[in-house]
C-alpha positions in Angstrom: 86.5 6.9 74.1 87.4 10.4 74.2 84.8 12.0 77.1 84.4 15.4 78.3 87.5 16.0 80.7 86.6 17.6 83.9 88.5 21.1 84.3 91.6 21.0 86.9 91.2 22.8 90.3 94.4 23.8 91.6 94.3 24.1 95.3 96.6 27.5 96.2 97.8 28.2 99.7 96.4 31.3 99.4 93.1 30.1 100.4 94.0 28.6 103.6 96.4 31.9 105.2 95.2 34.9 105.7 95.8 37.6 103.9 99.0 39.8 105.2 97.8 43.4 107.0 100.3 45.9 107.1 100.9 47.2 110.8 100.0 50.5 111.6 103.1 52.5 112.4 101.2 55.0 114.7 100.1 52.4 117.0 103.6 51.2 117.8 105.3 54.1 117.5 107.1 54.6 121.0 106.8 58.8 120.7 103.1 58.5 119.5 101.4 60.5 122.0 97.1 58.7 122.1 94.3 61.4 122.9 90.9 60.0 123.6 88.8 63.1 122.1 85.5 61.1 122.3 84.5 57.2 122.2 85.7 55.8 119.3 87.9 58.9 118.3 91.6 58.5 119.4 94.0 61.5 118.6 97.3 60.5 117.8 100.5 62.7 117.9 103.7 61.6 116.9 106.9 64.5 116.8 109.1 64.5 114.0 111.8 61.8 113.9 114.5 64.6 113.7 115.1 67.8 115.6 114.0 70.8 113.8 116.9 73.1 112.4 117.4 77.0 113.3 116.4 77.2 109.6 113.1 75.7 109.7 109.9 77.0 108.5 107.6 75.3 110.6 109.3 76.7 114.3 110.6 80.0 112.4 108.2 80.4 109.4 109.3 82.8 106.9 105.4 83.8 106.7 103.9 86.4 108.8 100.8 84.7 108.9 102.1 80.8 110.0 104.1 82.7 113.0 101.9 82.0 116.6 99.8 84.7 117.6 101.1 87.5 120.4 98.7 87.1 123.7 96.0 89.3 122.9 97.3 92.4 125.3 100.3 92.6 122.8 98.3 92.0 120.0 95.9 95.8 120.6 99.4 97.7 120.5 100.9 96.0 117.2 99.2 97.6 114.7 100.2 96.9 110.9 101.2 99.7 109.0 99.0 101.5 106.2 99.3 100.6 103.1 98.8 104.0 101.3 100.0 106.4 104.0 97.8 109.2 103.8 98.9 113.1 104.5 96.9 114.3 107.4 95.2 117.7 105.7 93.7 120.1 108.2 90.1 120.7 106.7 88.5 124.3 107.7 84.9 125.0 108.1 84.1 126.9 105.5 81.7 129.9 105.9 78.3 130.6 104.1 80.2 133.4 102.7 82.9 130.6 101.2 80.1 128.3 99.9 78.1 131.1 97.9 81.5 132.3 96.3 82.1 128.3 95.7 79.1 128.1 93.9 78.8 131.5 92.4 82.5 130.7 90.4 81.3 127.3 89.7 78.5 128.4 88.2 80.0 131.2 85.9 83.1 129.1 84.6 83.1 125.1 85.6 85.7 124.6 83.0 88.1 126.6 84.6 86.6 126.3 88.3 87.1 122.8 88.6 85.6 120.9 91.8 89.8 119.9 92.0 91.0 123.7 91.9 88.0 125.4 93.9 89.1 122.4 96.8 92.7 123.2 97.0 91.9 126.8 97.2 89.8 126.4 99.9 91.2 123.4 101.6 88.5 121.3 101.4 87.4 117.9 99.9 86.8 117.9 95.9 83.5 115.6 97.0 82.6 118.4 99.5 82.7 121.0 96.5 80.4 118.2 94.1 77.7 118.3 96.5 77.8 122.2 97.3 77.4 123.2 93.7 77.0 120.4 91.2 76.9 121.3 87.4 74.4 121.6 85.6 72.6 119.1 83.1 73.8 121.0 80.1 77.4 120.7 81.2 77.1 117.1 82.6 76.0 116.2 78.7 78.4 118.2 77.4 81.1 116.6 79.1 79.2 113.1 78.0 79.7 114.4 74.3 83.5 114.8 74.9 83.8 111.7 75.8 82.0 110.4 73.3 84.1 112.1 71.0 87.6 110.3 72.5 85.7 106.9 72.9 85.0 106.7 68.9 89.0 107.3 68.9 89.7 104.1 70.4 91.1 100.7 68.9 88.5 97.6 68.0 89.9 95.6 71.2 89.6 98.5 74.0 85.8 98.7 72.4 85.2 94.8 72.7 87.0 94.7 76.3 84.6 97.7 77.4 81.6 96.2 75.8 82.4 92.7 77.3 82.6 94.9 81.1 79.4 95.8 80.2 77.1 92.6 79.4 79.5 90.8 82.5 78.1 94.1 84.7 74.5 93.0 83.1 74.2 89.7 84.4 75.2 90.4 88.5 
């Protein structure tokens, strides 16, 4: 009669080795150099196999940045350059006199009496001017108006760029 066959086991030799571990090649490694930083923490060193070359960016990076640092003496008397060189203007001190005529032209004619002209002619800051005689709030509208006028002059995407600058400024 034709039963129920039992299922064949195959016996592999897998089961009775162990499996194979890879050896670590830090731990016999003959330049690794073993730090015990705390229980249980080793640090381990190993150099390079090959000697570095004249050439190399690790020794003689190309970066600024991945060179060592100078000792800290050296390091107060390098100072980088600037990156927008400014020219050193001798301000004045101006004299009440200066500051009512500043005001008093500012006041007649602000389109021709910029806060730009009236500082070079007195050699002084064109902030310095601002906050000794501001314009007024007829002129600060009227200047709104103007540009106004040039904004309605622009092109659809410089409006949808601005607009988008906007609602992004809205939501910080």
């Amino acid at each position: 009669m034709r039963g129920f066959a039992a299922p064949r086991v195959f016996a592999r030799s897998f089961a009775t080795r162990p499996l194979p571990r890879p050896r670590d090649p830090l731990s016999t490694s003959k330049n690794a150099e073993h730090y015990e930083i705390t229980p249980n923490v080793t640090f381990i060193h190993r150099p390079p196999p090959t000697a570095p070359t004249p050439h190399s960016l690790t020794t003689l990076p190309a970066s600024p940045l991945l060179r060592p640092r100078p000792p800290p003496a050296e390091a107060a008397a390098v100072v980088p350059p600037l990156l927008k060189p400014r020219k050193e203007v001798q301000r004045t001190h101006l004299s009440k006199a200066q500051i009512e005529e500043i005001q008093r032209l500012r006041a007649e004619d602000p389109e021709t009496h910029t806060r730009q002209k009236l500082a070079l002619k007195y050699n002084c800051s064109p902030l310095f001017v601002g906050m000794i005689a501001p314009l007024k709030k007829e002129m600060h509208e009227k200047i709104g108006e103007a540009l106004e006028k040039q904004k309605e002059k622009w092109g659809e995407r410089k409006k949808v760029a601005r607009e988008v600058r906007k609602r992004r400024k809205a939501h910080w």
